[in-house]
C-alpha positions as CSV (number, residue, x, y, z in Angstrom):
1,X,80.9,97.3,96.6
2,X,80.4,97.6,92.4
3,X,81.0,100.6,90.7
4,X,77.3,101.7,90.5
5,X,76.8,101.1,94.0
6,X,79.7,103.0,94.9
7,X,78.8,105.9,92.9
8,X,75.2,106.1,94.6
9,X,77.0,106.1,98.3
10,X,80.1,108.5,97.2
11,X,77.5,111.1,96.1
12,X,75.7,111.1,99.5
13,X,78.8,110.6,101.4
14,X,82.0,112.8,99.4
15,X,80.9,115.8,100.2
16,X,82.7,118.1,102.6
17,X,82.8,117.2,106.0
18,X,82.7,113.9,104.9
19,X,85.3,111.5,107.2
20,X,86.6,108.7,104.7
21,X,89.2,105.8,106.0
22,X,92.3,104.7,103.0
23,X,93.4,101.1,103.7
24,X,96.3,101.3,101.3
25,X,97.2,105.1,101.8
26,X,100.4,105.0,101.3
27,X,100.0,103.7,97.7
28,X,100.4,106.4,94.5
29,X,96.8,106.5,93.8
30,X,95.5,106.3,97.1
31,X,97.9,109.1,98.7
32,X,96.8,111.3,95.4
33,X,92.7,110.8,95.9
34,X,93.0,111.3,99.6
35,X,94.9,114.6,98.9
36,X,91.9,115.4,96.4
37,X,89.3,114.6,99.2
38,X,92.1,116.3,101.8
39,X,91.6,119.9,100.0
40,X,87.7,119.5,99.0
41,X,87.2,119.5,103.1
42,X,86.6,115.8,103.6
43,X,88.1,114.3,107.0
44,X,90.5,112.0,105.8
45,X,92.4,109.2,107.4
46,X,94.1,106.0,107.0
47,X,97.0,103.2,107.2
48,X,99.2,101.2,105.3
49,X,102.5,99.5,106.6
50,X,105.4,100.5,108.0
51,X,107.4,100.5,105.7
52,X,108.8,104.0,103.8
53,X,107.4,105.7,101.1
54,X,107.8,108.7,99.1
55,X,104.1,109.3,99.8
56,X,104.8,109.3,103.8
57,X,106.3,112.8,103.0
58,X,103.6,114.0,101.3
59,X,100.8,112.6,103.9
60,X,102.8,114.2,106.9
61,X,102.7,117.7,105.2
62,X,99.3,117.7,104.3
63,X,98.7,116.7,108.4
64,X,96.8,113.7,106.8
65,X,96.8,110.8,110.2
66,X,97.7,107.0,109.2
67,X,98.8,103.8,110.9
68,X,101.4,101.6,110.0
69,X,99.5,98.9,111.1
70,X,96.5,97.4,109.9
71,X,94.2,96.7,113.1
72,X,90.5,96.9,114.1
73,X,90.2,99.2,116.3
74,X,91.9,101.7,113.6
75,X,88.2,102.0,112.4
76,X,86.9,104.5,114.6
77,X,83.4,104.0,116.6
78,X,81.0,106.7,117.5
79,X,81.6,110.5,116.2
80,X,85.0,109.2,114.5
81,X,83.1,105.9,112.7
82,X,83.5,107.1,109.0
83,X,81.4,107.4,106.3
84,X,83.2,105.5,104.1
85,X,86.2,103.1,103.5
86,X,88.1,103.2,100.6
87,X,90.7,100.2,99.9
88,X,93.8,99.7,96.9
89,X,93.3,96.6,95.4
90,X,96.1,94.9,97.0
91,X,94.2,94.2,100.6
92,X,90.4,93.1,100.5
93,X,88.3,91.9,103.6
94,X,89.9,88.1,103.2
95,X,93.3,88.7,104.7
96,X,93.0,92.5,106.1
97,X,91.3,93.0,109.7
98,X,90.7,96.6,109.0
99,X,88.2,95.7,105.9
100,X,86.8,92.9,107.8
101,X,85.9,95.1,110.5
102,X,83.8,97.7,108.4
103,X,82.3,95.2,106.1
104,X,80.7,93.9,109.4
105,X,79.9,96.8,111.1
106,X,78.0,98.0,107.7
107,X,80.4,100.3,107.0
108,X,80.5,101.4,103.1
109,X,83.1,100.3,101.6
110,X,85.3,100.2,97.8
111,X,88.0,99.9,95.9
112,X,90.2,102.8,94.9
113,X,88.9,102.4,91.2
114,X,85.2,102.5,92.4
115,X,86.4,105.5,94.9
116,X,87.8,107.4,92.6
117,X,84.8,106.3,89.9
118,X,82.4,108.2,92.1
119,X,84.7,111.1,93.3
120,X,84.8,112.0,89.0
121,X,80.7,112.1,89.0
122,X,80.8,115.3,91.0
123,X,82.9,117.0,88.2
124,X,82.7,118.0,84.4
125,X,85.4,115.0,84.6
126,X,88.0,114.1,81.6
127,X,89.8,110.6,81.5
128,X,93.2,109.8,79.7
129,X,93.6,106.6,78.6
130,X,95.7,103.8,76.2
131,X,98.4,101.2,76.2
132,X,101.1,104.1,76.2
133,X,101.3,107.6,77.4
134,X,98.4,108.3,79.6
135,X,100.5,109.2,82.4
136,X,102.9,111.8,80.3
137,X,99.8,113.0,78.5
138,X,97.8,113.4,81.7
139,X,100.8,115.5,83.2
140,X,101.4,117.7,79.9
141,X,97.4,118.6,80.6
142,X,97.5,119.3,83.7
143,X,100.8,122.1,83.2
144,X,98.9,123.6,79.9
145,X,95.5,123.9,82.2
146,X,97.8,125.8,84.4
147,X,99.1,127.5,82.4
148,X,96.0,128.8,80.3
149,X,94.3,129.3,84.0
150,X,91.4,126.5,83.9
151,X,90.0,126.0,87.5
152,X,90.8,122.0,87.4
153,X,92.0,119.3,89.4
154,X,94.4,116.6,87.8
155,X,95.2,113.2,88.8
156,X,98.6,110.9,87.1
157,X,99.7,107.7,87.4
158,X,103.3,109.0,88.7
159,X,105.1,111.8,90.4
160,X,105.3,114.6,88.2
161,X,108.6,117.2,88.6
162,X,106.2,120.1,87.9
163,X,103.8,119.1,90.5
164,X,106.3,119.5,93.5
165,X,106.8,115.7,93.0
166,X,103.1,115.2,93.6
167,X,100.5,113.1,91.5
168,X,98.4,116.0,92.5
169,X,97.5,119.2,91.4
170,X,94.7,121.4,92.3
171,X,93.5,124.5,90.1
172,X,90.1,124.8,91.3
173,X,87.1,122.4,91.5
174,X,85.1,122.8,88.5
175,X,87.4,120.0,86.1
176,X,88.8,117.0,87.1
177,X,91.5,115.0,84.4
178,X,92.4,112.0,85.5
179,X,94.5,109.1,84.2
180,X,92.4,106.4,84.2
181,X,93.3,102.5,83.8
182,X,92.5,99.9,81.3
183,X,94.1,96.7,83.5
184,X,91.0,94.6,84.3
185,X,88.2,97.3,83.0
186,X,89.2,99.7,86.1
187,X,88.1,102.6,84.0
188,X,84.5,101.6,83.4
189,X,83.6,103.3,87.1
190,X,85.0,106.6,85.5
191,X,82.2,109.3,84.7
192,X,83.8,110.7,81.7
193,X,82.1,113.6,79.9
194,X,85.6,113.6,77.1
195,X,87.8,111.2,77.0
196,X,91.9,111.2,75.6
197,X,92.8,107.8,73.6
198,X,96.3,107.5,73.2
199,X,96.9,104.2,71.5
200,X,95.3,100.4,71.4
201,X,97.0,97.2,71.3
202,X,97.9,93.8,73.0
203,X,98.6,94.1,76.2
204,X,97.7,92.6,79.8
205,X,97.7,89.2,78.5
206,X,96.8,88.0,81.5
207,X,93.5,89.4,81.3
208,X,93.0,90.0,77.6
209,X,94.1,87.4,75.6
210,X,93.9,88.5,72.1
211,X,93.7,91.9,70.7
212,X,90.0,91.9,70.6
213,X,89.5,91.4,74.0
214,X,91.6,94.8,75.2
215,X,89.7,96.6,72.0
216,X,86.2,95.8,73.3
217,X,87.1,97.1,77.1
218,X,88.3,100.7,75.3
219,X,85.0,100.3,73.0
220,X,82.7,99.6,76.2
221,X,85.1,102.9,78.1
222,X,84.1,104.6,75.0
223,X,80.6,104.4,75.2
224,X,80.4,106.2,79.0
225,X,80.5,109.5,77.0
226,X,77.4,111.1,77.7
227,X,75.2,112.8,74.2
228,X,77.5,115.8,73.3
229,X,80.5,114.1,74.7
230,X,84.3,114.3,73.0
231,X,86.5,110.9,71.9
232,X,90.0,113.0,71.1
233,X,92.0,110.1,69.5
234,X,95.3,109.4,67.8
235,X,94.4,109.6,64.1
236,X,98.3,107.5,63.2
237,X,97.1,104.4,65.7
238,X,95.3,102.0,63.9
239,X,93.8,100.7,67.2
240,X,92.5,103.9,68.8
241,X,91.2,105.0,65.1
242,X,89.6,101.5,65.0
243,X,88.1,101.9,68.8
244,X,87.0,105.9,67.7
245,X,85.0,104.5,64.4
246,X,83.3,101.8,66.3
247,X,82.0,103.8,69.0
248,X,81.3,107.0,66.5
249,X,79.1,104.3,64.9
250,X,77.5,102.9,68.2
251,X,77.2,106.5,69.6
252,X,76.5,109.5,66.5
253,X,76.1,111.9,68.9
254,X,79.1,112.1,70.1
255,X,82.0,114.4,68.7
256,X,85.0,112.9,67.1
257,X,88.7,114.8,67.8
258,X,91.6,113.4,65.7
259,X,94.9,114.5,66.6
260,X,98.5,113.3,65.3
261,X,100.6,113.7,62.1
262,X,97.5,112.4,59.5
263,X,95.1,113.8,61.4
264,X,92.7,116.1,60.1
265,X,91.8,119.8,61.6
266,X,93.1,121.7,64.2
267,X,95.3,118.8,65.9
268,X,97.3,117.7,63.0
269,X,100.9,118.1,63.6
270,X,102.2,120.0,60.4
271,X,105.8,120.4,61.6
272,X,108.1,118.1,63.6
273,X,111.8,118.8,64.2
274,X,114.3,118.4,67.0
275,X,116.8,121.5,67.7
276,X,119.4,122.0,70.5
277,X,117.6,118.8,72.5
278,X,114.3,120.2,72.1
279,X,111.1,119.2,70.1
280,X,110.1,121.9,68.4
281,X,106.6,121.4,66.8
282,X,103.7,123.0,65.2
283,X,99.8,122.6,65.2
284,X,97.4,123.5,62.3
285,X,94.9,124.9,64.7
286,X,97.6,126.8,67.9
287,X,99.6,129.7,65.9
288,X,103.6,129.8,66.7
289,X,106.0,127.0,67.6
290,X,105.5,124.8,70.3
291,X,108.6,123.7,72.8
292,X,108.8,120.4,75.4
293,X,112.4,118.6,76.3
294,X,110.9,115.4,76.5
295,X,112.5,113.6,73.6
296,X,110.4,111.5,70.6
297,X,107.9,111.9,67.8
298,X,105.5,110.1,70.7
299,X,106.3,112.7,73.2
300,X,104.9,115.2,69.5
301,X,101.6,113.5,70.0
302,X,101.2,113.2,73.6
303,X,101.7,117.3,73.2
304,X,99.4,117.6,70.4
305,X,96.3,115.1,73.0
306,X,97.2,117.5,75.3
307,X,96.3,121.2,73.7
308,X,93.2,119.0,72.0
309,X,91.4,118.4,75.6
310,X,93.0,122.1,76.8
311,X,91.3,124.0,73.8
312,X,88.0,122.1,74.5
313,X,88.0,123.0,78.5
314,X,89.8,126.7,77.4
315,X,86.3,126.6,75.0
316,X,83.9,125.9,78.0
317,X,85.4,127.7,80.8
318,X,86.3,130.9,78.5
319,X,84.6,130.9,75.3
320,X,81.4,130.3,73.5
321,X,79.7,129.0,70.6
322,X,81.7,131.3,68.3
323,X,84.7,132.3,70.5
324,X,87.5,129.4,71.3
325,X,88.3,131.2,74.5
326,X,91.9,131.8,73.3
327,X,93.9,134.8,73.8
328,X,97.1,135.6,73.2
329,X,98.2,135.2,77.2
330,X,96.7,132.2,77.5
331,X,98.5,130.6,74.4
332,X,101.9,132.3,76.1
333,X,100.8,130.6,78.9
334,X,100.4,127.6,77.5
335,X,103.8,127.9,75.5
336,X,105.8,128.4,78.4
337,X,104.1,125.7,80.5
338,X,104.7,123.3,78.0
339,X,109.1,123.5,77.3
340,X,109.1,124.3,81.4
341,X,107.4,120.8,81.3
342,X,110.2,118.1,82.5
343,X,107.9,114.9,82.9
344,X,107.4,112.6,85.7
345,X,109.0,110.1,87.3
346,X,110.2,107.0,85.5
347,X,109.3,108.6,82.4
348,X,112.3,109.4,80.3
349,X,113.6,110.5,83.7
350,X,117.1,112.4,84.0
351,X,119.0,110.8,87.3
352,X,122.1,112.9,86.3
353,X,125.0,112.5,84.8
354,X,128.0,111.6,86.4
355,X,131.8,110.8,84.5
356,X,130.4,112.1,81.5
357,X,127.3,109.2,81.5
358,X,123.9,110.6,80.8
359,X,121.7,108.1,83.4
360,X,117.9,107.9,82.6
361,X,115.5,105.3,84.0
362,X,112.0,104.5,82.1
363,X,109.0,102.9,83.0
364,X,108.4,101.6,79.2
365,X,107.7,97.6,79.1
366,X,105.6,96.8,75.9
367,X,107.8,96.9,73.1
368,X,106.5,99.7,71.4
369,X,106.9,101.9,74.1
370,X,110.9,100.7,74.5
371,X,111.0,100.9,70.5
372,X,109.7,104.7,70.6
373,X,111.8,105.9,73.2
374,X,114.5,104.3,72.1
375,X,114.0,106.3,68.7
376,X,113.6,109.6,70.3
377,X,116.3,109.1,72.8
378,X,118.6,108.8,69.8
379,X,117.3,111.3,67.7
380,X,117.8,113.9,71.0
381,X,121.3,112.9,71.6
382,X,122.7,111.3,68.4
383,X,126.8,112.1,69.6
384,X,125.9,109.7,72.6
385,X,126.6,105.6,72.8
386,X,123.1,104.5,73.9
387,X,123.4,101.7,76.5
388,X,120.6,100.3,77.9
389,X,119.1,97.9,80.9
390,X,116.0,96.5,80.1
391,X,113.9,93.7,82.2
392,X,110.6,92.1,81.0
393,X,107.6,92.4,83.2
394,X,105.3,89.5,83.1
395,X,105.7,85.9,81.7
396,X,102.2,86.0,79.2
397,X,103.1,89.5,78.1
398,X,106.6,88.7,77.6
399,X,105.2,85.2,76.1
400,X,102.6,86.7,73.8
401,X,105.2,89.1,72.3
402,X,108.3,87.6,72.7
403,X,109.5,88.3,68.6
404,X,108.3,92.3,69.2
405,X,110.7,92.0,72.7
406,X,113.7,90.4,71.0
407,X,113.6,93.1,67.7
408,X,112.4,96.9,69.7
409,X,116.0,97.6,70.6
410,X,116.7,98.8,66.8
411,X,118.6,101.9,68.2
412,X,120.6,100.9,71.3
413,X,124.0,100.7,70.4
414,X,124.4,97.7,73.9
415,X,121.6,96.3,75.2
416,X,121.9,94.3,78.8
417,X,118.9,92.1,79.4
418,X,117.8,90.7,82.9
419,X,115.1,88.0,84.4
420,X,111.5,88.4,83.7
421,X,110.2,90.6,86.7
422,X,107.2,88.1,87.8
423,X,103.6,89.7,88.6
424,X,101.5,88.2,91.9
425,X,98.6,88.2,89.7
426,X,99.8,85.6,87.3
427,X,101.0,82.1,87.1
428,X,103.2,81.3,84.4
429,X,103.9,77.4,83.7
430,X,105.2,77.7,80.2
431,X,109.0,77.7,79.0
432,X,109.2,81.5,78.2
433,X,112.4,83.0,80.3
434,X,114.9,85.9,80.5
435,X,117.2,83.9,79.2
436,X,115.2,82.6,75.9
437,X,114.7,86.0,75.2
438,X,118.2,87.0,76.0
439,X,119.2,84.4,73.2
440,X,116.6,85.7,70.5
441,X,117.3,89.0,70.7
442,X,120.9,87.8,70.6
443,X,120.2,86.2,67.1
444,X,119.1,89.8,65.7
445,X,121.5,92.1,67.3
446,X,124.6,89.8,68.0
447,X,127.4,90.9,69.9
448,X,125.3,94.2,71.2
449,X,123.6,91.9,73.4
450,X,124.3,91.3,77.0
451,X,122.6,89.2,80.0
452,X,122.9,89.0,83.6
453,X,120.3,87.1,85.1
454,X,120.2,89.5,88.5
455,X,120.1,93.1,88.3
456,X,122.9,93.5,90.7
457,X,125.1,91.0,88.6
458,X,124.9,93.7,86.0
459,X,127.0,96.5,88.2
460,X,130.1,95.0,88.1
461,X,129.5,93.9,84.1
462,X,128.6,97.5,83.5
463,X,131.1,99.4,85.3
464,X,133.9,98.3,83.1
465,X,132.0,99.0,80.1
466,X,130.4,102.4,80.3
467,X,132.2,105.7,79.5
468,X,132.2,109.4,79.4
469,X,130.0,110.5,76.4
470,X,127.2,107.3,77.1
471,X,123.6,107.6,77.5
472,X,122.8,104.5,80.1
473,X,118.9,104.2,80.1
474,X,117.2,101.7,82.7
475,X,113.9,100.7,81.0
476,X,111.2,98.3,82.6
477,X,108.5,97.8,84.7
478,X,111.0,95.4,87.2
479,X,113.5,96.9,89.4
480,X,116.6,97.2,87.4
481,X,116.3,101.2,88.4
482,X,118.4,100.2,91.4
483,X,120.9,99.0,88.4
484,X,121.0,103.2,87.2
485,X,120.6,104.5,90.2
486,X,123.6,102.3,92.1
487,X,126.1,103.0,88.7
488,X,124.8,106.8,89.0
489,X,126.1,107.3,92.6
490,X,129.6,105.3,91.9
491,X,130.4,107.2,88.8
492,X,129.4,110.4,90.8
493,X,131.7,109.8,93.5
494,X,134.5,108.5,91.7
495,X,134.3,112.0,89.7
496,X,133.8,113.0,92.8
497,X,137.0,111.6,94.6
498,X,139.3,112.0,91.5
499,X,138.2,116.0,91.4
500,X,139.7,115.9,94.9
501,X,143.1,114.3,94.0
502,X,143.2,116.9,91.4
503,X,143.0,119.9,93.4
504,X,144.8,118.7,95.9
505,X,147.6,118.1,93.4
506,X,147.2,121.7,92.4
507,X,147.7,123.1,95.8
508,X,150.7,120.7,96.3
509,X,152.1,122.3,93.4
């Protein structure tokens, strides 16, 4: 079912009451919109496989049914036939029985994208988008809408610590902010009435080629804004500045909102410094200082995106033509929200620190984002050796920008490199390979540069090398995590075991 289609059903069906079937449900998306329809009143169901996820948890505590099985007669019949069946994009009606069935029984039925497309019509809806930082950007929103008291429900990419580990969280029903995705035009079935733009450039190669091609699907995302509608972009990104001005041009009627360190107005950032492992910022347009722990200049204008879209939904929901809507608890509100704010999974993420190693793991894979965090990572904790695991995902984007990949890692004082993680949804016949662009980077960074061609080849290589006072950082959209997360637990029981000897010693004694 297209998007348009979709959006005609979903208003006649996602209303409460409504009894709607997730093929996929275990997936992050899918588990968060079936929560969303879960506490709008909608009679939700679904199945996935069997095996484990972290979203199982969350399904079993809402009392959400599933299947771990994908058969037939899953799709109920009579009373329990449902109104609707949503599916991720990994399954379609080719290979899975369950779609097969309600395509032929008539049953409506869409992709998660589409679902979720239609589900954001029935709201004064706001979508986050760009190469990098939707997903932080998304979840810094969603704690400042908490904690200025908007009545919203927000959707992220990712887990988010503040959320109870959830992608979910539900203020009230009159907003909805969502991160939306740019990977194949998935956002066009968004109904946006504002839209965040966090940055623009080459990326997806497998789908958009050159530059231009990724610009023109933010352009087309662009101009969904309805008359009246707000682009808040990132004044220092030649790309988003580029995709604002064409669709400014295209569109008059919509409003403009530059944020960032040469922006101009209220979301320029007029003071940036980092004190006791905290940014510490300030806006022209939010009096007093603003605190996060999330380290980098990026992480600066993620914060500033964030209070942009909050003052405009503070505006509506509090204020008036003449009146922002602000008072002075809603700003402490915000304040606090923001340095309790300790991101989501894979972003920057703490694992612990065990033998005196700092262990982070990052989701960053274009080399801009590994370049940025990198840089703020450093400028956090400037005492510590900054060691770092990072594996390539995808052969074209890896191909396309294989001399940005082999110079990003600027700050890393050792950098281990892995495989290229391969996608499903390309194939790759050139010559570009983990090791090629193990050897390039080699050529700018030397002796700093490591390789094991298998994550768990690097355990052994790494164990010997890391010490107390280290930051060790997986970063990647692969799997080298389980590198991190398997040194994490060996240094942690090793202090573990030697704190043991020791006071066993003392007792001796």
């Amino acid at each position: 079912m297209g998007s348009e289609k979709a959006l005609g059903v979903g208003q006649e069906i996602l209303k409460k009451g409504a009894k709607v079937y997730f093929v996929g449900i275990k997936g992050t998306g899918m588990c968060a919109l079936a929560e969303l329809m879960y506490n709008r009143g909608m009679l939700v169901s679904g199945s996935d496989r069997e095996e484990v996820f972290y979203t199982d948890d969350i399904l079993k505590e809402l009392g959400i049914p599933f299947y771990e099985s994908f058969k037939t007669e899953h799709v109920g019949k009579g009373e329990d036939t449902p109104d609707m069946v949503v599916h991720s994009a990994a399954y379609s009606s080719e290979e899975n029985p369950e779609i097969a069935e309600a395509n032929r029984r008539g049953i409506p039925v869409c992709k998660y994208t589409d679902a979720l497309g239609a589900y954001s019509a029935g709201f004064d809806s706001a979508g986050i988008t760009g190469v990098h930082g939707k997903t932080t950007t998304t979840a810094i929103v969603g704690a400042l809408l908490r904690g200025a008291g908007v009545p919203a429900q927000v959707l992220v990419g990712s887990a988010v610590n503040g959320f109870g580990g959830r992608c979910t969280l539900n203020l009230g029903d009159k907003y909805f902010v969502a991160e939306t995705c740019e990977y194949r035009r998935h956002f066009l079935s968004f109904h946006p009435r504002r839209i965040i733009l966090t940055s623009v450039e080459s990326d997806h190669q497998d789908y958009y080629p050159r530059y231009e091609d990724i610009r023109d699907a933010f352009i087309e995302y662009g101009r969904l804004l309805p008359p009246g509608g707000e682009l808040i972009y990132c004044a220092d990104d030649p790309g988003a500045s580029e995709v604002a001005a064409f669709v400014k041009k295209e569109k008059p009627e919509i409003k403009l909102v530059p944020y960032g360190f040469s922006a101009q107005g209220d979301y320029r950032i007029e003071s940036y410094q980092v004190i006791n492992e905290r940014v510490v910022m300030a806006l022209d347009g939010f009096p007093g200082e603003l605190k996060i722990r999330i380290p980098g200049r990026h992480t600066a204008l993620n914060t500033a995106a964030a209070i942009a879209l909050c003052s405009l939904l503070v505006k509506q929901e509090f204020g008036n033509e003449d009146d922002s809507g602000w008072n002075e608890e809603r700003r402490e509100g915000v304040r606090k929200a923001l340095e309790e704010f300790s991101g989501s999974k894979r972003r920057s993420e703490i694992l612990g620190e065990a033998g005196g190693i700092l262990f982070m793991d990052d989701y960053g894979h274009h080399p801009t984002a590994v370049k940025t965090t990198l840089q703020g990572l450093k400028e956090f904790y400037p005492r510590r050796r900054l060691v770092i695991s990072f594996m390539s995902h995808t052969f074209t984007r890896t191909a396309t920008l294989f001399d940005e990949f082999a110079s990003c890692f600027n700050e890393a004082d050792l950098i281990l490199l892995h495989k290229i993680y391969a996608s499903a949804r390309e194939v790759y016949k050139g010559g570009v390979t983990g090791r090629t662009l193990f050897e390039k980077t080699k050529e700018n960074y030397g002796e700093r540069v490591l390789y094991a061609e298998e994550v768990d080849d690097g355990f052994e290589l790494m164990k010997g090398i890391l010490k107390s006072g280290d930051l060790f950082i997986t970063m990647g959209a692969g799997d080298n995590w389980r590198l991190g997360k398997k040194l994490f637990e060996f240094f942690y029981k090793s202090e573990f075991i030697k704190n043991e000897f020791n006071n066993n010693q003392g007792r001796s004694l």
